[in-house]
C-alpha positions in Angstrom: 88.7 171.1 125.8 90.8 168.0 125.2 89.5 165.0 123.4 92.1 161.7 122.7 91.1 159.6 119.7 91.9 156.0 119.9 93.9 153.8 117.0 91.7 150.8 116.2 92.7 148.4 114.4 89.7 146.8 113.3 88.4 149.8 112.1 87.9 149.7 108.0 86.7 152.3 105.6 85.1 149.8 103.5 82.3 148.4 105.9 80.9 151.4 107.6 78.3 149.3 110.0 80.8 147.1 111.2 83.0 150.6 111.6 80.1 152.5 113.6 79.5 149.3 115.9 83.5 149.5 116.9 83.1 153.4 117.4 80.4 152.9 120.1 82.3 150.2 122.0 86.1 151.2 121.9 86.0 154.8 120.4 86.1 157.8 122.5 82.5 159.7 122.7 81.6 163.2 123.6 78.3 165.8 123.1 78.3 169.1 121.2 76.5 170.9 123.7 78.3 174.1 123.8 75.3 177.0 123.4 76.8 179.9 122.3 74.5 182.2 121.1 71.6 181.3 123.9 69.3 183.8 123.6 68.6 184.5 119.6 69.4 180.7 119.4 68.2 178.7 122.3 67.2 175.4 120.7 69.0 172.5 122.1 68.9 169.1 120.0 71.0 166.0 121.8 74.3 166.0 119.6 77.4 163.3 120.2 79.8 162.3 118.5 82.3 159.3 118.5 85.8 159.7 117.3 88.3 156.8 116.7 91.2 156.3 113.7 92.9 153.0 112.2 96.1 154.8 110.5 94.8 155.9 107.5 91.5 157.4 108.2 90.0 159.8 111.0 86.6 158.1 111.7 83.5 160.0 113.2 80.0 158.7 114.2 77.8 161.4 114.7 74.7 161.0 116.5 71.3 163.6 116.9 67.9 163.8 117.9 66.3 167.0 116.7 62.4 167.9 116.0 63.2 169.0 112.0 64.6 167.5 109.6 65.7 169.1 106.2 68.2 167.4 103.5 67.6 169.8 100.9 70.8 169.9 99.3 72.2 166.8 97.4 75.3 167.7 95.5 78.6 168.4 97.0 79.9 171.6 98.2 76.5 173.2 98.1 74.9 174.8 101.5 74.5 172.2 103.6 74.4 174.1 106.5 71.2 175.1 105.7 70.1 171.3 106.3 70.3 169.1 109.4 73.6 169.2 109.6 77.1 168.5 111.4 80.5 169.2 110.6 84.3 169.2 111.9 86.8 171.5 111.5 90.7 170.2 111.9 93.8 172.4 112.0 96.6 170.0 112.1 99.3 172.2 112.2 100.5 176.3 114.3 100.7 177.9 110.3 96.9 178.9 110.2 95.9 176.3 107.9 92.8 174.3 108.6 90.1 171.6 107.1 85.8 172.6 107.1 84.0 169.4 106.4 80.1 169.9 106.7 77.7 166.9 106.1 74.0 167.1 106.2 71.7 164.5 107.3 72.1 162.5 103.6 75.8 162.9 103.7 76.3 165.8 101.5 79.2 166.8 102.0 80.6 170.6 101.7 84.8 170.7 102.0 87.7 173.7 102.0 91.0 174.3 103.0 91.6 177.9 104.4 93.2 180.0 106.2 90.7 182.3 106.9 86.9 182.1 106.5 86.3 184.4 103.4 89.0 182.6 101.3 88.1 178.6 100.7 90.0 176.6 98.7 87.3 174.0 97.7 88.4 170.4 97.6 88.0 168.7 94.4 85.6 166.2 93.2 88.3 163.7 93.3 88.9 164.6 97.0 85.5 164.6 97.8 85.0 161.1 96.8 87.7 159.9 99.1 85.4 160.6 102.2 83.8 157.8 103.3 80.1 159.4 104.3 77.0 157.1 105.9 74.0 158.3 106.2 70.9 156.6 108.2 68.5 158.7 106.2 69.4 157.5 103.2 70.9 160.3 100.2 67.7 160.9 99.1 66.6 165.2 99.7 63.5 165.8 101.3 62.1 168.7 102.6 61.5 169.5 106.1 59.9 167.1 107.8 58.3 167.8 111.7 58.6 165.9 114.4 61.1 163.3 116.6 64.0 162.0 114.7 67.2 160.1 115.3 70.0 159.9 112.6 73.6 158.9 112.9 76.3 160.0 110.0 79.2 158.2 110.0 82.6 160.2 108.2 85.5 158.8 107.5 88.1 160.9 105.9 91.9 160.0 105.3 94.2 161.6 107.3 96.8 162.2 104.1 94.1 164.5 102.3 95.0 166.9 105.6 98.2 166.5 105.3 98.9 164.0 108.5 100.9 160.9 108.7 100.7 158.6 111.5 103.5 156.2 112.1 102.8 155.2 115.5 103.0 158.3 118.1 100.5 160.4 119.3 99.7 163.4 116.9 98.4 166.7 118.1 95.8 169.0 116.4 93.4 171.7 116.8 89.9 170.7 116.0 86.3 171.4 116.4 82.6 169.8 116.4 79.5 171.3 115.8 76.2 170.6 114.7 73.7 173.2 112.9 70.6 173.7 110.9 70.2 177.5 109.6 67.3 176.8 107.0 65.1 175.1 109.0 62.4 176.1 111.7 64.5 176.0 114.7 67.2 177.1 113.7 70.4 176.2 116.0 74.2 176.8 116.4 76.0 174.6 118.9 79.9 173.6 119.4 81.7 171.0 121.2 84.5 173.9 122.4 83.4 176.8 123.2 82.8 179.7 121.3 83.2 183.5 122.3 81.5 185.6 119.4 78.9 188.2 118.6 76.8 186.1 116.6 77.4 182.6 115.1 80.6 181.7 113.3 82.3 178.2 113.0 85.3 179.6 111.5 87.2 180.5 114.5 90.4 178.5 114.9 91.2 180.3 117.6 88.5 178.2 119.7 89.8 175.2 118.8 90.1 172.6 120.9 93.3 169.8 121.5 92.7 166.5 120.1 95.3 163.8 119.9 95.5 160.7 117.7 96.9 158.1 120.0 
């Protein structure tokens, strides 16, 4: 899997809408449609997602249409993969290291640094904050709620809290895009790469696939 991500200039932290319009026009799209675990997990909802970056910040649009929708958890680094959720996982270095950001449908947002799954190194409030989120459901939690729903969130998180500078040439990571809902009634586990495990599990850097910041 390879995905380049486009510098934009007119891409700004500060005006979200006007930052999700120039993602669907000039940013680079693709769909987390990777079903790994088919057959305890078969549900499907339409996933994309569309990556661009201005410099300073890694910006992702995420789009879903899903039957259930759950925003249950509404303060920061609490289980939001339990919710209608999506999240992206970035190693930007070969030393093991890499970045779990997980938002659910409100923009709740749950963050580490690890090296391996069992040992997270939660960001910090301060951190936290630095993440431009947008939600299209509001912030509000709600319970889950049946039937046909569309929602976009819209991250947009500075490349130095990952420890990447850009100064003009192409950068090469390891990343991956998923999108997954445990606590709700269809429960579902799907990845843009590929992922070749037993039973569901996100953290696996070794499935990564190559992005580039152009």
């Amino acid at each position: 899997m390879n995905l380049e991500i486009p510098y934009i200039a007119g891409l700004d932290a500060a005006h979200p809408c006007q930052a999700i319009n120039i993602l669907e026009s000039e940013g680079t799209r693709r769909t987390v449609e990777s079903l790994n675990w088919a057959t305890e997990f078969p549900y499907h909802p339409l996933t994309t997602f569309s990556t661009g970056h201005n410099g300073e910040y890694l910006f992702i649009d995420f789009f879903v249409r899903c039957n259930y929708l759950r925003a249950v958890n509404e303060e920061d680094n609490s289980p939001v993969h339990e919710d209608s959720c999506v999240e992206f996982f970035v190693s930007p270095g070969c030393d093991g290291h890499y970045w779990n950001f997980e938002f659910n449908c409100i923009g709740t947002l749950s963050a580490s640094h690890r090296t391996e799954r069992d040992k997270p190194t939660r960001l910090t409030s301060d951190e936290l904050k630095r993440i431009v989120r947008f939600a299209s459901c509001g912030n509000r939690p709600f319970q889950e709620l049946e039937g046909l729903f569309t929602w976009n969130l819209l991250a947009a998180i500075p490349l130095d809290l990952i420890g990447v500078r850009y100064e003009g040439r192409p950068i090469e990571m390891k990343a991956n895009f998923y999108k997954c809902a445990s606590g709700t009634s269809q429960p579902h586990f799907l990845s843009w790469a590929p992922i070749d495990s037993p039973r569901p599990d996100f953290h696996r850097p070794e499935f990564f696939g190559d992005i580039t910041l152009l």
